[in-house]
VMD Tcl script that draws the C-alpha trace (Angstrom):
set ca {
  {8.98 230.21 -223.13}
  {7.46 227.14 -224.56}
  {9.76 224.50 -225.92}
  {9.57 223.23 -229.86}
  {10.67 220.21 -231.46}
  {10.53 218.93 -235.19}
  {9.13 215.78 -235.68}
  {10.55 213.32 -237.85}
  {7.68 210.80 -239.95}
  {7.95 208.05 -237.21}
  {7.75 210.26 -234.10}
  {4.22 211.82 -235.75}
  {2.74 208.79 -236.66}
  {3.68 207.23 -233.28}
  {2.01 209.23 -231.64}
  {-0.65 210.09 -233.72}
  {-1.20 206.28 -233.65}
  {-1.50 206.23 -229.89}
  {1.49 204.11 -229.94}
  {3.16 205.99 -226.91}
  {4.97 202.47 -225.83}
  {7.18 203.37 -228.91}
  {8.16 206.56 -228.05}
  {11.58 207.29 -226.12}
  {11.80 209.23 -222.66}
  {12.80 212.60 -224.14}
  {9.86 212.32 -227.25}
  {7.28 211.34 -224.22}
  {8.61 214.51 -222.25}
  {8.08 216.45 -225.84}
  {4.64 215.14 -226.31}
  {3.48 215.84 -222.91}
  {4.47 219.23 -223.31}
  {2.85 219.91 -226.16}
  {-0.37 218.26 -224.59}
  {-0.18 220.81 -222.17}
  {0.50 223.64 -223.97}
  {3.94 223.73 -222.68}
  {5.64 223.60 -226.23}
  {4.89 223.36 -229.99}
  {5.38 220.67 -232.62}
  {6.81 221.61 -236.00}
  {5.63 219.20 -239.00}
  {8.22 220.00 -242.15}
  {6.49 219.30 -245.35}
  {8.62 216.35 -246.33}
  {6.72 214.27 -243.12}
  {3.25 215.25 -244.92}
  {4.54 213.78 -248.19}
  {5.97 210.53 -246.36}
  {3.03 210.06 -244.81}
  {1.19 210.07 -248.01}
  {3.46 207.85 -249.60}
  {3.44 205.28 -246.95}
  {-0.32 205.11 -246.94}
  {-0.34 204.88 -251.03}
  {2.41 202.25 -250.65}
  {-0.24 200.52 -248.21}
  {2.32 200.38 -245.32}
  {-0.15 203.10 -243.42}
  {-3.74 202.53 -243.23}
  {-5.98 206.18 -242.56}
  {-9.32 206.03 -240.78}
  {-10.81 208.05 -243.78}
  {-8.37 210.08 -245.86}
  {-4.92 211.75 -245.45}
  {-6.76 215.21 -245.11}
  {-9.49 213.82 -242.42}
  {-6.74 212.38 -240.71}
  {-4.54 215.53 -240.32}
  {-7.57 217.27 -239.55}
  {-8.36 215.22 -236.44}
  {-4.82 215.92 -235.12}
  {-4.68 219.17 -235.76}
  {-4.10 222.13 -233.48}
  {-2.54 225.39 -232.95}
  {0.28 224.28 -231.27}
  {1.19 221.97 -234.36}
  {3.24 224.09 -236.88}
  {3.58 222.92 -240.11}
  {6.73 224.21 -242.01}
  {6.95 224.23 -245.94}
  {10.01 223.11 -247.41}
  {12.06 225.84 -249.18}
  {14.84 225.90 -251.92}
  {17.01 226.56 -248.95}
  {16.04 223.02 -247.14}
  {16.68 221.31 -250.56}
  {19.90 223.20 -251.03}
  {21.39 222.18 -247.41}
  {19.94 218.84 -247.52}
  {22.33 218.75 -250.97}
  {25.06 220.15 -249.03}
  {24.97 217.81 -245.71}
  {28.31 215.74 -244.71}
  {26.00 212.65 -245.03}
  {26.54 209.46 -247.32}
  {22.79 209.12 -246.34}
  {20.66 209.12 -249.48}
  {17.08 209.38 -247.70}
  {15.73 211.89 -249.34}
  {12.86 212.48 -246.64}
  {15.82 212.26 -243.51}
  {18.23 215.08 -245.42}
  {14.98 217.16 -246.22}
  {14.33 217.02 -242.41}
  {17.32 217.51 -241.13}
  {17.63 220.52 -243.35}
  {14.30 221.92 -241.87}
  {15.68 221.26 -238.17}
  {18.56 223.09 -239.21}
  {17.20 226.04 -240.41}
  {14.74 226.45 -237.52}
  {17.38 225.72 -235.18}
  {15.42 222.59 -233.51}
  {15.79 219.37 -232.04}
  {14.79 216.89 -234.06}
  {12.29 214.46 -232.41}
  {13.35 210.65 -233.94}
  {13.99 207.15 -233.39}
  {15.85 206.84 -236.70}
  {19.44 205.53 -236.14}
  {20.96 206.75 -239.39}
  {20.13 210.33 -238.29}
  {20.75 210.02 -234.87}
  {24.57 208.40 -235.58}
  {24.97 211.45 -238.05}
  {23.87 213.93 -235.72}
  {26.47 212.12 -232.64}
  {29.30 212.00 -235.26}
  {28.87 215.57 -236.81}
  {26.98 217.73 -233.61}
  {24.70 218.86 -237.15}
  {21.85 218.57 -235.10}
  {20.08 218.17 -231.76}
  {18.69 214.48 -231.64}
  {15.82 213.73 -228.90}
  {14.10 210.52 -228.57}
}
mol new
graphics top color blue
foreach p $ca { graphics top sphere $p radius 0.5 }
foreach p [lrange $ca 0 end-1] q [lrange $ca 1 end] { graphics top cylinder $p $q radius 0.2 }
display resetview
């Protein structure tokens, strides 16, 4: 059975950006995986939207456009999950003084699916150690 992971925005764009160096041990493992077709990568729609933003914020720079770019990394094994009134309803409910709108979103997809959540983000991370909400790999 092949393994699956969410992926937070900075694992994606890590690795996306060929900036492997950045990724931890356990996201490597994940990636490799996937490379392989050992496993399968799920994109919630609140890392799309990120992603967007941070380019039209200019603090993420696309080849061409948002759409060529997710074209080019693009694959079967990439899932991409739309967010549901469910996600925004949990991400309301969360045990989390966090007020990231993108992290609760995520966590809320990881959640449902029942997935560990591929990120280096500490303020998740700490939450997921202190509650057990969620599986945490980096």
């Amino acid at each position: 059975m092949s393994e699956g992971y969410v992926l937070d925005t900075n694992a994606l764009l890590f690795y996306a950006g060929d900036q492997f160096q950045k990724l931890g041990p356990a996201a490597k493992r994940a990636f490799s995986a996937f490379e392989h077709r050992r496993g399968y990568l799920v994109v919630p729609a609140p890392v799309v939207l990120e992603t967007w933003l941070l380019a039209q914020g200019g603090k993420l720079r696309f080849p061409t456009t948002l759409d060529a770019w997710w074209a080019d990394i693009d694959c079967p094994e990439r899932v991409h999950d739309p967010m549901s009134e469910a996600d925004v309803r949990e991400a309301a409910r969360l045990d989390w003084e966090h007020r990231d709108h993108f992290d609760r979103l995520i966590v809320a997809a990881a959640r449902r699916l029942g997935l560990p959540l591929l990120t280096r983000d500490r303020a998740i991370s700490d939450w997921a150690q202190d509650t057990g909400g969620i599986e945490v790999a980096w």
